[in-house]
C-alpha positions, -999 to +999 in steps of 0.1 A: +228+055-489+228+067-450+247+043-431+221+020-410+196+022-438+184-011-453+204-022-483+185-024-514+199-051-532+183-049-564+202-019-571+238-006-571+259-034-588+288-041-594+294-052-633+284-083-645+313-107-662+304-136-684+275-159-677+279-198-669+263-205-701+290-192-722+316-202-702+303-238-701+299-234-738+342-236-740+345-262-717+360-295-730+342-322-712+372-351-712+391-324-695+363-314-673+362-350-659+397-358-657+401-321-637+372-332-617+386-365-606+422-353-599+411-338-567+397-356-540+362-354-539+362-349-498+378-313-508+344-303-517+357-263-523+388-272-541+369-294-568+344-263-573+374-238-575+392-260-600+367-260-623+351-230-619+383-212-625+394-236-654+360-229-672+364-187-666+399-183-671+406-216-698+437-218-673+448-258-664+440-266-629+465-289-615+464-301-575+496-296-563+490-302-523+475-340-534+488-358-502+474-395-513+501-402-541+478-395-568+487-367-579+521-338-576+516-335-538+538-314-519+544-306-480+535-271-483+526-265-517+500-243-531+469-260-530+463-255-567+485-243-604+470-228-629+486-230-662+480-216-695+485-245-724+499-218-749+523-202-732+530-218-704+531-193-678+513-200-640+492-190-618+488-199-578+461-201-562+452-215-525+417-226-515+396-223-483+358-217-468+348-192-443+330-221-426+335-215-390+345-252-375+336-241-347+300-240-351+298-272-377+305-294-349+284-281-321+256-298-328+268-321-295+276-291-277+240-277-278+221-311-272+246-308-238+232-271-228+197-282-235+198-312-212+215-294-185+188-264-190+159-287-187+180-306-155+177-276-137+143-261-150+113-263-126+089-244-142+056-253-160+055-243-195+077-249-223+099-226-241+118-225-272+150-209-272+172-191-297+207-185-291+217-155-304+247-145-323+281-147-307+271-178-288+302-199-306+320-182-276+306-193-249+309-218-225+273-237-229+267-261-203+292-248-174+281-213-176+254-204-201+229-233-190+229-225-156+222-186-155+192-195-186+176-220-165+170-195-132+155-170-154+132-196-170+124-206-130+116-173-129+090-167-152+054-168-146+035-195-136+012-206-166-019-188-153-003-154-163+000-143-200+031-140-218+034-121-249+065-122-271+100-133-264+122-127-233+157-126-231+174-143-207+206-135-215+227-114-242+229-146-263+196-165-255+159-154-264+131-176-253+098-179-265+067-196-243+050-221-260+017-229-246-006-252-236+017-278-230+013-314-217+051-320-202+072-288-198+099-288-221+128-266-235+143-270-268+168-252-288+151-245-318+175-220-337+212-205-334+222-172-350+244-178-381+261-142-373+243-119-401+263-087-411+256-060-389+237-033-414+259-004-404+288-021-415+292-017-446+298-055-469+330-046-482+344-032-451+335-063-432+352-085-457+383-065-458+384-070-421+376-107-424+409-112-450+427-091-429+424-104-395+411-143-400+443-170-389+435-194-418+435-165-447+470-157-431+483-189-440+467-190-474+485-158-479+517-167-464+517-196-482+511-175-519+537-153-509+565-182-501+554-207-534+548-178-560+582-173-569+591-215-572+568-216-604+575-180-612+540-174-607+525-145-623+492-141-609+482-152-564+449-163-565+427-173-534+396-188-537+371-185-507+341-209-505+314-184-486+296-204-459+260-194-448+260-204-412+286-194-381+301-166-371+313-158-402+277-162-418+268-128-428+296-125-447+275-147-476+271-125-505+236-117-508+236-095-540+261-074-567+247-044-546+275-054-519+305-050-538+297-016-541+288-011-504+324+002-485+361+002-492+379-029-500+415-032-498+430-068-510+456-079-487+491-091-505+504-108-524+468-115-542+460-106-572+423-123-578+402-130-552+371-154-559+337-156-534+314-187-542+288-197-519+257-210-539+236-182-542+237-183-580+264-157-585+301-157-580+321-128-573+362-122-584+385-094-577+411-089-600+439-062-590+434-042-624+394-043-625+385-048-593+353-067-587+325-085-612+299-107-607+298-141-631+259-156-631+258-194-628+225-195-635+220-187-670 
C-alpha cells in the first residue's frame, strides 16, 4: 500500500491469538471475583488489565501500588504482579490510558469560549462551530474567542447565501445554520485528533511510547522494580482512549499492526492495547504482535 492511500482494514492482519470464549472457558470464577475486588473499582483500567491478563496468561494478578491499606501497597511499586501458582516466578507490569486529561476536563473550558464568542458576536445568523484538531493547545477564551468572533462579524448578512463551512481559523470550522429566530453560536463538535493517514499506525505508536511523559514513568518505574521480585517478564498495559489528542491512536482493526515499524521501547517485554473496540492487541518480544477477540 502507497503511503496516503486509504487503509483497508479488512485486510492485512496481524494473527489472531485465542478468543474470549476460550479463555473465559479457564477462568475460575471465586478467583475472578476476589481479583476483581482487590483493586479499587475507581482504577477502571487496572481492574480490566488484571483480569484480562489473568484470564490470557492464567498468571495471578496481585495490586501492589494499593494505597488504601487493603491490599500490598507500596510508594512506588509496580502497579501490578503477576505470578505463576506453579512455579512461582513473576511478572511486572504497570498500567495506564492514553486518555489525554487535558481534553476530559475541558468541557468548562469550551462553555467559556462559547460565551465569550457569542459576547462579542454581532451578526445575524447562527453558526455551529467545530474545533478542529490540536485545539487542546490553545488558549480559548483569551485568544481563540476573540479572533473567531470578528470573522463571524464578518460574514454575510443573512440575505446572502452561504454554502458549506468556513474556516475561521486553523482550529475552528463554522457552519451557518439558517433561518434562525435569535442568532446563536454553539460548539457542536471538537476533533478527537484521528491519525493522520500518511502516518503509518505503527509508526505513530512507536512515537507515542517513545515520546509520551507518563509512558516514561511506567517505564522507568519497570526498569527500577523488575529486579526487587526478580521479575522475569515487564509488562505495560495501555487502556486506548477514543477522544483527545491522543485519539487516533484507538486501534481501529488487525490491519494496523501490520501498517509501519514498531520498535518497543525497554525494558518491556509485552505490551497490551485495550480500548473497547472488541479486540485487544499484545506484543510480546519473541512473537511480536496478535490480536485476542473479545467478542466470541
Amino acid at each position: 500500500m502507497n503511503r496516503g492511500e486509504p487503509r483497508n482494514l479488512q485486510e492485512g492482519w496481524c494473527p489472531e491469538g485465542e478468543a474470549w470464549s476460550n479463555a473465559a472457558a479457564r477462568v475460575d470464577p471465586e478467583e475472578w471475583e476476589r481479583i476483581k475486588n482487590a483493586f479499587d473499582p475507581k482504577k477502571a483500567a487496572e481492574v480490566t488489565a488484571a483480569l484480562l491478563t489473568y484470564a490470557f496468561t492464567g498468571l495471578t494478578p496481585s495490586n501492589q501500588d494499593d494505597q488504601g491499606g487493603q491490599g500490598q501497597g507500596r510508594n512506588g511499586a509496580v502497579d501490578i504482579l503477576l505470578t505463576d501458582a506453579t512455579t512461582g516466578e513473576q511478572q511486572a507490569m504497570e498500567v495506564t490510558t492514553s486518555l489525554d486529561r487535558r481534553y476530559q476536563d475541558s468541557s468548562a473550558a469550551i462553555a467559556k469560549f462559547e460565551e465569550a464568542v457569542t459576547v462579542s458576536y454581532n451578526g445575524e445568523r447562527s453558526w455551529s462551530l467545530e474545533l478542529e484538531r490540536g485545539w487542546e493547545t490553545l488558549r480559548l477564551v483569551k485568544d481563540l474567542a476573540p479572533t473567531v468572533a470578528n470573522a463571524l462579524n464578518e460574514m454575510p448578512a443573512t440575505g446572502e447565501p452561504i454554502s458549506g463551512p468556513r474556516t475561521l481559523h486553523s482550529h475552528v470550522v463554522a457552519w451557518p445554520i439558517d433561518p434562525v429566530a435569535q442568532p446563536t453560536v454553539k460548539v457542536t463538535s471538537r476533533n478527537a485528533g484521528a491519525l493522520n493517514r500518511d502516518d503509518p499506525y505503527l509508526d505513530a505508536l512507536t512515537n507515542y511510547l517513545a515520546t509520551d511523559i507518563t509512558i516514561k514513568s511506567k517505564l522507568d518505574k519497570l526498569e527500577s522494580e523488575a529486579p526487587r521480585f526478580n521479575a522475569t517478564r515487564s509488562h505495560l498495559y495501555i487502556g486506548m482512549a477514543s477522544t483527545g489528542v491522543l485519539g487516533g491512536l484507538l486501534p481501529a482493526s488487525p490491519s494496523y499492526f501490520t501498517w509501519g515499524t514498531f520498535a518497543t521501547p525497554k525494558p518491556l517485554t509485552d505490551l497490551w492495547l485495550e480500548g473497547g473496540t472488541g479486540e485487544m492487541y499484545h506484543w510480546t518480544q519473541e512473537n511480536e504482535w496478535i490480536f485476542h477477540n473479545l467478542q466470541k
